[in-house]
C-alpha positions as CSV (number, residue, x, y, z in Angstrom):
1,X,-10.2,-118.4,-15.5
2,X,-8.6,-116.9,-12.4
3,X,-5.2,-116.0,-13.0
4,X,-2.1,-118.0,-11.5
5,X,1.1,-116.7,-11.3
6,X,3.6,-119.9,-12.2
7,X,6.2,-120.5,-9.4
8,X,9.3,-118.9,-10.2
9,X,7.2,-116.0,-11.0
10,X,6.5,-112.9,-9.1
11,X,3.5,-110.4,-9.6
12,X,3.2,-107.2,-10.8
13,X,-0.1,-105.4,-10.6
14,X,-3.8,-106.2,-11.6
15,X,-4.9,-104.8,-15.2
16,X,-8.7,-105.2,-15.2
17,X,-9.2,-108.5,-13.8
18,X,-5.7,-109.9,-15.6
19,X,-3.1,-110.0,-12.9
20,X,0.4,-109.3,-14.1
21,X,3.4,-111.4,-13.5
22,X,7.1,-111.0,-14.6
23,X,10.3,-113.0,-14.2
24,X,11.8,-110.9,-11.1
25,X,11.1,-107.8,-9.0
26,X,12.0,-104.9,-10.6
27,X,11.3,-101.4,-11.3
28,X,11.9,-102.0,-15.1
29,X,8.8,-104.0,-15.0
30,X,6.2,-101.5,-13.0
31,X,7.3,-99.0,-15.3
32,X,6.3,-101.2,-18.6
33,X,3.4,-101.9,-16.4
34,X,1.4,-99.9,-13.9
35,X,3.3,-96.5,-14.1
36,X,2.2,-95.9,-17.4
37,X,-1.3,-95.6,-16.5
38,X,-0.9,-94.2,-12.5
39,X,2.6,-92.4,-13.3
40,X,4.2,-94.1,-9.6
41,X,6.2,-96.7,-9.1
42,X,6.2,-98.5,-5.4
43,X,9.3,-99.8,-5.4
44,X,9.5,-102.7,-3.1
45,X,11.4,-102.2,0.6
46,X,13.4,-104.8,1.5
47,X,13.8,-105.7,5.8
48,X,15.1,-108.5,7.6
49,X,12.2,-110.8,7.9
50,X,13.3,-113.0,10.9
51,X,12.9,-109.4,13.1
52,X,9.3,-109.5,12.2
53,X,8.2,-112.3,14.0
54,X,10.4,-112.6,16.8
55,X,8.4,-110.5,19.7
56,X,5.2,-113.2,19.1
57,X,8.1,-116.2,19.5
58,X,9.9,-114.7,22.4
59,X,6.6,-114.2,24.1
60,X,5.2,-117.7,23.6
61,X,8.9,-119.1,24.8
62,X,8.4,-116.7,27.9
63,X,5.1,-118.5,28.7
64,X,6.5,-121.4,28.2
65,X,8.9,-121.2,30.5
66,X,7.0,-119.9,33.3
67,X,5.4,-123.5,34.0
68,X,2.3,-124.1,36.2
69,X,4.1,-122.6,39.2
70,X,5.3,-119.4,37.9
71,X,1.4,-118.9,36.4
72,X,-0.4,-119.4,39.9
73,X,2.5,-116.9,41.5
74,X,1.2,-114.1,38.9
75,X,-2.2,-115.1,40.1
76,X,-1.8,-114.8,43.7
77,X,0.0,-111.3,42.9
78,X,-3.2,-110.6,40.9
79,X,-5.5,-111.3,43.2
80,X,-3.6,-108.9,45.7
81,X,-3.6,-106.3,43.2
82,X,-7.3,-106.4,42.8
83,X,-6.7,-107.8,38.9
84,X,-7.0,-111.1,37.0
85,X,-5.0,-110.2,34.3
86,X,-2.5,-113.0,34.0
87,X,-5.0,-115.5,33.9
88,X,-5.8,-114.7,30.4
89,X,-2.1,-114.4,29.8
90,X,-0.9,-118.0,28.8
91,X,-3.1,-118.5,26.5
92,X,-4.0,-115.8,24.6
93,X,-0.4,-115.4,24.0
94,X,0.1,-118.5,21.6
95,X,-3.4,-118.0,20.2
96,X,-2.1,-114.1,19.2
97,X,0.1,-115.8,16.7
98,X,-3.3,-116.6,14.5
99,X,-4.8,-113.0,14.7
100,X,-4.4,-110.5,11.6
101,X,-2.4,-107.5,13.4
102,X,-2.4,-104.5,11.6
103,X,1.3,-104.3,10.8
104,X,1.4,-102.5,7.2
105,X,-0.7,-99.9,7.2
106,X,-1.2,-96.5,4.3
107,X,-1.4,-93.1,5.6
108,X,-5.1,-92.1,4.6
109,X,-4.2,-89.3,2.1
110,X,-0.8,-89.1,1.3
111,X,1.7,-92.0,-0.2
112,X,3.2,-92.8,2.9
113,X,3.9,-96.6,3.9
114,X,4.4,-97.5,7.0
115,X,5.5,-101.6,8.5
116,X,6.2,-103.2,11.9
117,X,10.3,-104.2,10.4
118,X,11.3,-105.4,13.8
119,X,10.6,-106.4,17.5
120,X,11.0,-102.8,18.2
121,X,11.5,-100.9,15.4
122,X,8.8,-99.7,12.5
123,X,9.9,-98.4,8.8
124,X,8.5,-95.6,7.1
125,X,8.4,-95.4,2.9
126,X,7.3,-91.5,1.7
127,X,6.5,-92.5,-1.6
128,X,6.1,-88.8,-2.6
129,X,9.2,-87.5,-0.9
130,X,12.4,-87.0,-3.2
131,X,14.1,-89.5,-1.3
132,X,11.7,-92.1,-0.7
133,X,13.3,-94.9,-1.7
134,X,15.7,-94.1,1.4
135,X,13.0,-95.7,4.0
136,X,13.3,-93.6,8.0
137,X,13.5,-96.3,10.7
138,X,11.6,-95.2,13.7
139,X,12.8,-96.8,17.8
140,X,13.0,-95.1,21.0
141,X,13.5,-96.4,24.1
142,X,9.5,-96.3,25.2
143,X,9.2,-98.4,21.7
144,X,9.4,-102.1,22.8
145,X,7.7,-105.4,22.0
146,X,5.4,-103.2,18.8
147,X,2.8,-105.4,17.5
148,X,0.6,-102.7,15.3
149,X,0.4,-99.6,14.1
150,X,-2.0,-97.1,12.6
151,X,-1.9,-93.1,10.9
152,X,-4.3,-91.1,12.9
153,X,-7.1,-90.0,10.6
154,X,-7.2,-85.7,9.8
155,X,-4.2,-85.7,12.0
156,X,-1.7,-84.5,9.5
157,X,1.5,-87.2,9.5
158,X,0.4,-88.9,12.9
159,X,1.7,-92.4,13.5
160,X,0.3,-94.8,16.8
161,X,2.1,-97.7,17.6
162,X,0.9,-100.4,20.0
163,X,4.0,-101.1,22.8
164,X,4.8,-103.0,25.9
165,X,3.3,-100.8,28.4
166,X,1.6,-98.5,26.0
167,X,1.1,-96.4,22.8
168,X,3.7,-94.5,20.5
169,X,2.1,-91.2,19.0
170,X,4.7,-90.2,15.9
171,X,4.5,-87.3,14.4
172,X,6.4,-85.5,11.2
173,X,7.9,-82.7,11.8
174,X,9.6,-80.0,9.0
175,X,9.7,-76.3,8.1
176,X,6.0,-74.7,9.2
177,X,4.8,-77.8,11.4
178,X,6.3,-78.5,14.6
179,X,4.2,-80.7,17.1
180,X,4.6,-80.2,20.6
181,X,5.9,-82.9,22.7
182,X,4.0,-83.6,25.5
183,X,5.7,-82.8,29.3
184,X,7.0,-85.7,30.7
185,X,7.8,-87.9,27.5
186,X,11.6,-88.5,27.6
187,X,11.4,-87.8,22.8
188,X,13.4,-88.6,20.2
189,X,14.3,-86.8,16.9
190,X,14.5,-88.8,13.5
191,X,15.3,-87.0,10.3
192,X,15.0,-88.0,7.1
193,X,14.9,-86.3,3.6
194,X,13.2,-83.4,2.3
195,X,13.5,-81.6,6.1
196,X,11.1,-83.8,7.8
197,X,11.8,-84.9,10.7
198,X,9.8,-87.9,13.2
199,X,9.3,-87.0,16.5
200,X,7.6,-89.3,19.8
201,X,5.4,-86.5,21.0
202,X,3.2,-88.7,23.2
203,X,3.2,-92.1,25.3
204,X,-0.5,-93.2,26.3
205,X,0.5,-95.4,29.3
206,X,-1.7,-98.4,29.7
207,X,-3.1,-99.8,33.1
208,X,-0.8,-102.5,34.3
209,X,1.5,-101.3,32.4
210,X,-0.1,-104.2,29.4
211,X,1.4,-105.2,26.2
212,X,-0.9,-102.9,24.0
213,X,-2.2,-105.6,20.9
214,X,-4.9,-104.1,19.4
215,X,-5.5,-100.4,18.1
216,X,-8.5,-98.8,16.2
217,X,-8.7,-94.8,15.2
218,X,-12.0,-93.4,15.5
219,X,-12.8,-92.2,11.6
220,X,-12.6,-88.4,13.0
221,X,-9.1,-88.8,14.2
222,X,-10.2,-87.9,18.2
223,X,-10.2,-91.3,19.7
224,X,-7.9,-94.2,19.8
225,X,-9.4,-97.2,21.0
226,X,-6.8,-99.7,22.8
227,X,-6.6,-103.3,23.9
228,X,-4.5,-105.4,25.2
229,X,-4.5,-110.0,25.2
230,X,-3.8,-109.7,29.2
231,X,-7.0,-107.9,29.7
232,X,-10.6,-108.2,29.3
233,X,-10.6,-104.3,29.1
234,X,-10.2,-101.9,25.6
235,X,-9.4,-98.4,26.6
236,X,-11.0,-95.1,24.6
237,X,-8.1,-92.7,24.6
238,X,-8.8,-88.7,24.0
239,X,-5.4,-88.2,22.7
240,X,-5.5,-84.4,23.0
241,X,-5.7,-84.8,26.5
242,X,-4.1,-87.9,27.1
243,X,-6.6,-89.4,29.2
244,X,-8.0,-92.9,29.0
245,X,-11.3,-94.4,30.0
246,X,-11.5,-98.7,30.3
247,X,-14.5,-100.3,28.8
248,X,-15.0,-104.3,30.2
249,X,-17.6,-106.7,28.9
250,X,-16.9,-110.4,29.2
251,X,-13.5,-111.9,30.3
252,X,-11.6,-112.9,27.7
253,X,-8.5,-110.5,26.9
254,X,-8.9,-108.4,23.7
255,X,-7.8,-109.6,20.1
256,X,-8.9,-107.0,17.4
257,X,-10.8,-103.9,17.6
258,X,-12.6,-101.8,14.7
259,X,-14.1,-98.7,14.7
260,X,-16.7,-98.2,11.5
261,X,-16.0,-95.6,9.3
262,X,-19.1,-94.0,10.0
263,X,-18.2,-93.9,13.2
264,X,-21.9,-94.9,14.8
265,X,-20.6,-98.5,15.7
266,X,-17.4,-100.1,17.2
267,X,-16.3,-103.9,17.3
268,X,-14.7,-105.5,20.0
269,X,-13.6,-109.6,19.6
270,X,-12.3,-111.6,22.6
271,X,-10.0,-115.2,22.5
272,X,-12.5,-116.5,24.3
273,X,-15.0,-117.2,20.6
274,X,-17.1,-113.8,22.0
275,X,-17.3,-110.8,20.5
276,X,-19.1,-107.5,20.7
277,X,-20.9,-104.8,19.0
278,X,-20.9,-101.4,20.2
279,X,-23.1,-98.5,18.8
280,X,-21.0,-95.3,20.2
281,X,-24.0,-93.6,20.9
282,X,-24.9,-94.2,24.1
283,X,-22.2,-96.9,24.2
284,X,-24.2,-99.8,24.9
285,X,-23.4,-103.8,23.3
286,X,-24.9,-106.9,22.0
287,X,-22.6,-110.0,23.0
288,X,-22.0,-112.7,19.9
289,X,-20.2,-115.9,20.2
290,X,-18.7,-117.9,16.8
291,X,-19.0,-121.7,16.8
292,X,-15.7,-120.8,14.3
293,X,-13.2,-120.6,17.1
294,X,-12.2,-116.9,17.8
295,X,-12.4,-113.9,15.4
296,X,-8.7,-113.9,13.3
297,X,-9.8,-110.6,11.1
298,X,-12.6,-107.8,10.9
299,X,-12.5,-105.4,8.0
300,X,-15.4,-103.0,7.5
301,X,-17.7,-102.2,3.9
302,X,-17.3,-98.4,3.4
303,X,-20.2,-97.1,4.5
304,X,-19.9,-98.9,7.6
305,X,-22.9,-101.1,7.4
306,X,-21.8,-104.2,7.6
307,X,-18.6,-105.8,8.7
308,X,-16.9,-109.1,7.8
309,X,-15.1,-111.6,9.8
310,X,-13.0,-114.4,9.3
311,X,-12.0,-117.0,12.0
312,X,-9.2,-119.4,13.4
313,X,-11.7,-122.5,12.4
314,X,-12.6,-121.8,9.2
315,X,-12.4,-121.1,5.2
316,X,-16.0,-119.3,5.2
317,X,-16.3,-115.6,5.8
318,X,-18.9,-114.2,7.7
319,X,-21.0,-110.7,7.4
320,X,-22.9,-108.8,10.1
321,X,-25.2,-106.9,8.3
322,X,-27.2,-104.1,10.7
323,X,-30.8,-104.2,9.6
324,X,-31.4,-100.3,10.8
325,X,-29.8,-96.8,11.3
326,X,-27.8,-96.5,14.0
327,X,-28.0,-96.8,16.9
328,X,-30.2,-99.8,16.2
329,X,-28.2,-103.0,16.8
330,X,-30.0,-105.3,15.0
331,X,-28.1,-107.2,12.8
332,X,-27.6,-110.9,10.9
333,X,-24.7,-112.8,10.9
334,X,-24.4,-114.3,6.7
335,X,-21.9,-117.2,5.8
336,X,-19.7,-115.4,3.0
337,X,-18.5,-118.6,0.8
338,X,-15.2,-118.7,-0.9
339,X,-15.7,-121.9,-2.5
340,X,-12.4,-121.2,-4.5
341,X,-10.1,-121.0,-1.1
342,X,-10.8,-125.4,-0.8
343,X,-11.7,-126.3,-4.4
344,X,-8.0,-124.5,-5.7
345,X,-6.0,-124.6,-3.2
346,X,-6.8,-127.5,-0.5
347,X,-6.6,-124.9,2.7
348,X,-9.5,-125.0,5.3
349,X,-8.5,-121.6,6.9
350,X,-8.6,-118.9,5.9
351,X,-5.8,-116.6,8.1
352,X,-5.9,-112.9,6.9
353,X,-8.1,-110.5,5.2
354,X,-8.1,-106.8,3.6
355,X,-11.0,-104.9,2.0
356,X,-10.5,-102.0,0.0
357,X,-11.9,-99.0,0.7
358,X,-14.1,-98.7,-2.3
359,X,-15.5,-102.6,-1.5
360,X,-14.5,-103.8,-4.4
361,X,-11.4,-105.7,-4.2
362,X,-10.8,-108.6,-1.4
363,X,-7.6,-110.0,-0.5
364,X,-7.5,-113.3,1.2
365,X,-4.6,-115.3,2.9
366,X,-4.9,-118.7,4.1
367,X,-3.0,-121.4,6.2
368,X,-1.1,-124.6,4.3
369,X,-2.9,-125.4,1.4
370,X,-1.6,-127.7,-1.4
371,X,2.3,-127.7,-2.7
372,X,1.3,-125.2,-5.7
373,X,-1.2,-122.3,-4.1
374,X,0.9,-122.1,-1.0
375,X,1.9,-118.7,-0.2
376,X,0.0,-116.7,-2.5
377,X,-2.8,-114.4,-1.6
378,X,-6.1,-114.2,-3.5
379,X,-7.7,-111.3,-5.2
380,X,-11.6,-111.3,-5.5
381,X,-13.7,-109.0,-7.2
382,X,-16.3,-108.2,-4.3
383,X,-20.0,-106.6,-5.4
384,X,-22.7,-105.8,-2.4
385,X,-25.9,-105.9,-3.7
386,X,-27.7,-106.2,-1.2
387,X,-25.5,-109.5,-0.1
388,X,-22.0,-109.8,0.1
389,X,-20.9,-112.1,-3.4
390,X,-17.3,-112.9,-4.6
391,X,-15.1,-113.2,-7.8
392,X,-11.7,-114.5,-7.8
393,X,-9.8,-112.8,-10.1
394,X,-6.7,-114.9,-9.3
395,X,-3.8,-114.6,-6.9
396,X,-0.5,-112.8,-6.3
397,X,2.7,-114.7,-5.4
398,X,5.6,-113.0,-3.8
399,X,8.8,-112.2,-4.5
400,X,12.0,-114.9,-3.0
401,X,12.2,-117.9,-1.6
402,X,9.0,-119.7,-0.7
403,X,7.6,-116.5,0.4
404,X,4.3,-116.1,2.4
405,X,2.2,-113.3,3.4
406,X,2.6,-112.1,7.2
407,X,0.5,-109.1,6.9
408,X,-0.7,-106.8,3.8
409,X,-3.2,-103.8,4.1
410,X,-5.1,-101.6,1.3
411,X,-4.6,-97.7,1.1
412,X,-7.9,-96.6,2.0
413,X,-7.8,-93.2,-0.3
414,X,-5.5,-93.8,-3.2
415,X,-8.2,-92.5,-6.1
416,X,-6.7,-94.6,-8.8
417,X,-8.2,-97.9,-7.7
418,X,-7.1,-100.1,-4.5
419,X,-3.3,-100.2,-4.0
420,X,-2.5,-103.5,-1.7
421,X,0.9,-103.6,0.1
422,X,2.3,-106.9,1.5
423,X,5.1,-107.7,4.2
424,X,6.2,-110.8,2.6
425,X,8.5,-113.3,4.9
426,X,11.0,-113.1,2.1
427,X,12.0,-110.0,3.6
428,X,10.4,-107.3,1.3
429,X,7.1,-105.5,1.5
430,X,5.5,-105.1,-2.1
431,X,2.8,-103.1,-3.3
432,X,0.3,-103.9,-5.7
433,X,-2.2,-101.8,-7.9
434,X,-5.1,-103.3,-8.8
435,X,-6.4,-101.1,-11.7
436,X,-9.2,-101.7,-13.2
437,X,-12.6,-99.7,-15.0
């Protein structure tokens, strides 16, 4: 039987397919628990939850408020500027609210959390530092409106953050390793414990000065892949350099973009239902369309063969699995049932996803649902052989009052078994290791 965390409850961990629940949140209880088998604790960090959504409501109120003739003024201007960006705008505003952003994410080899805690602030947890349970708050004045964030793979302690107007590059700074700051970018200096220091060494500008939304490292740590819901462009950024070159397929503006972890293909989804699939190659597409509504979350399998997809219309996953070696793009889209998702808990969509790195642990969040399974998140036991089946294993419940999941994320590299944070709207972002043999 899956496990179910009672209400009043809050979970601890997972212990081979046995998830763990105790009265309250407390240290006390990942020490009886967890720590005795990985050593760590992850204490939860606590932030003020109403920060974390107010950019998306402030933006939809702005919309609002425009009216039909403040939207075909920004046209006309458009049209003089040679651009149809705010045609897009409107929409895809409100519809942002219903895409997975990539808010929490892990640095890729150290035990370093990092979380969108604000409209323009982000919070940093060094789980390894002496002082780690003293979380470093990151804001400067180039950091406004933030809707994601992502560590830069094999670039040390490198930190982007997706802006009003552009991209954020963070970097950590302490005795032996000082980044240069790039000339022009007006930087700021955070310290924290241990010596290290967080400095803003770079601000990728983005055309039209857009409200960056989407952000996707390539797996070698040289590109970052932007987009933006005003435009039907992404951008491929040489960070080195600082140079950016726009992509466009399709009109839509962008709502999630993945780079595989082999790095031979890219995904691109729209708000318009399209989306695309890129082999980096030669950098040519095939167009999809989902009779789902629009792509809501993309998570690649680790070796970058197949990549699944939920949507705003639905409570089945899907998988694209490539039927060749790159740069073939020949592929099949398969319905991924979670049968469990209606039967249990009464929802018919499902809102978020996470896949661990090693592909065998899926976390699952979903819209309403009935009065008991509301605001947890699922756990399945994923297996690939050659299809994509699933396993619940049960579901995690949150610490607080009603609390629901606004965004969670898996540490891609943590060698003990997957380690799942989540932001939870109680105000405190958990994290959970799911241990098993």
């Amino acid at each position: 039987m899956p496990s179910f965390p009672q209400p009043g409850s809050v979970t601890i961990c997972e212990i081979n397919r046995e998830l763990v629940t105790a009265d309250q949140l407390s240290d006390d209880q990942a020490r009886e628990t967890y720590a005795k088998i990985l050593g760590t604790v992850f204490s939860p960090i606590p932030f003020e939850p109403d920060n974390l959504l107010a950019t998306l409501t402030e933006q939809e109120t702005v919309s609002q408020r425009k009216g039909s003739l403040g939207i075909l003024s920004e046209v006309i201007q458009a049209l003089l500027r040679g651009s149809l960006r705010p045609l897009f705008q409107p929409a895809d505003v409100k519809l942002l609210q219903g895409v997975d952003l990539h808010t929490v994410s892990w640095h890729h080899h150290k035990h370093i959390l990092s979380f969108i805690s604000g409209p323009h602030h982000l919070t940093i947890c060094d789980y390894e530092d002496s002082d780690g349970k003293s979380p470093c708050v990151l804001s400067n004045e180039y950091q406004k409106d933030v809707k994601i964030l992502e560590w830069r793979p094999n670039g040390g302690k490198t930190l982007s953050v997706a802006c009003k107007g552009g991209i954020c590059i963070w970097a950590a700074s302490y005795p032996g390793n000082v980044p240069s700051v790039r000339s022009g970018v007006t930087s700021s200096t955070i310290s924290r414990g241990s010596g290290t220091k967080w400095i803003l060494v770079d601000f990728l500008r983005s055309f039209d000065s857009e409200q960056i939304s989407a952000l996707s490292w390539s797996p070698d740590g040289r590109y970052l892949a932007s987009g933006s819901f005003e435009s039907a462009s992404f951008t491929i950024w040489d960070v080195s350099q600082g140079l950016g070159t726009p992509i466009r397929r399709g009109l839509g503006g962008i709502s999630l973009l993945k780079w595989s972890p082999s790095g031979d293909y890219f995904f691109a989804a729209k708000f318009d239902g399209t989306f695309y699939l890129w082999e980096t190659n030669t950098w040519t597409s095939e167009l999809w369309s989902s009779k789902n509504g629009l792509v809501t979350g993309a998570t690649w399998d680790p070796d970058g063969r197949m990549i699944l997809l939920s949507f705003s219309e639905s409570s089945t996953l899907g998988s694209i699995h490539f039927l060749s070696k790159p740069p073939s793009l020949d592929a099949h889209l398969i319905p991924v049932e979670l049968p469990e998702i209606k039967s249990l808990t009464g929802s018919q969509v499902i809102e978020k996803i996470a896949w661990d790195a090693s592909g065998e642990r899926l976390a699952v969040s979903y819209k309403d649902g009935n009065e008991l399974y509301k605001g947890l998140v699922a756990i399945f036991d994923v297996k690939r052989a050659p299809l994509i089946s699933t396993s619940l294993i049960g579901f995690i419940r949150g610490p607080g009052d009603n609390p629901k999941p606004v965004a969670f994320s898996f540490h891609d590299k943590f060698k003990q078994g997957p380690l799942l944070s989540v932001c939870w709207s109680s105000g405190f972002c958990c994290t959970y290791p799911l241990i098993f043999r």
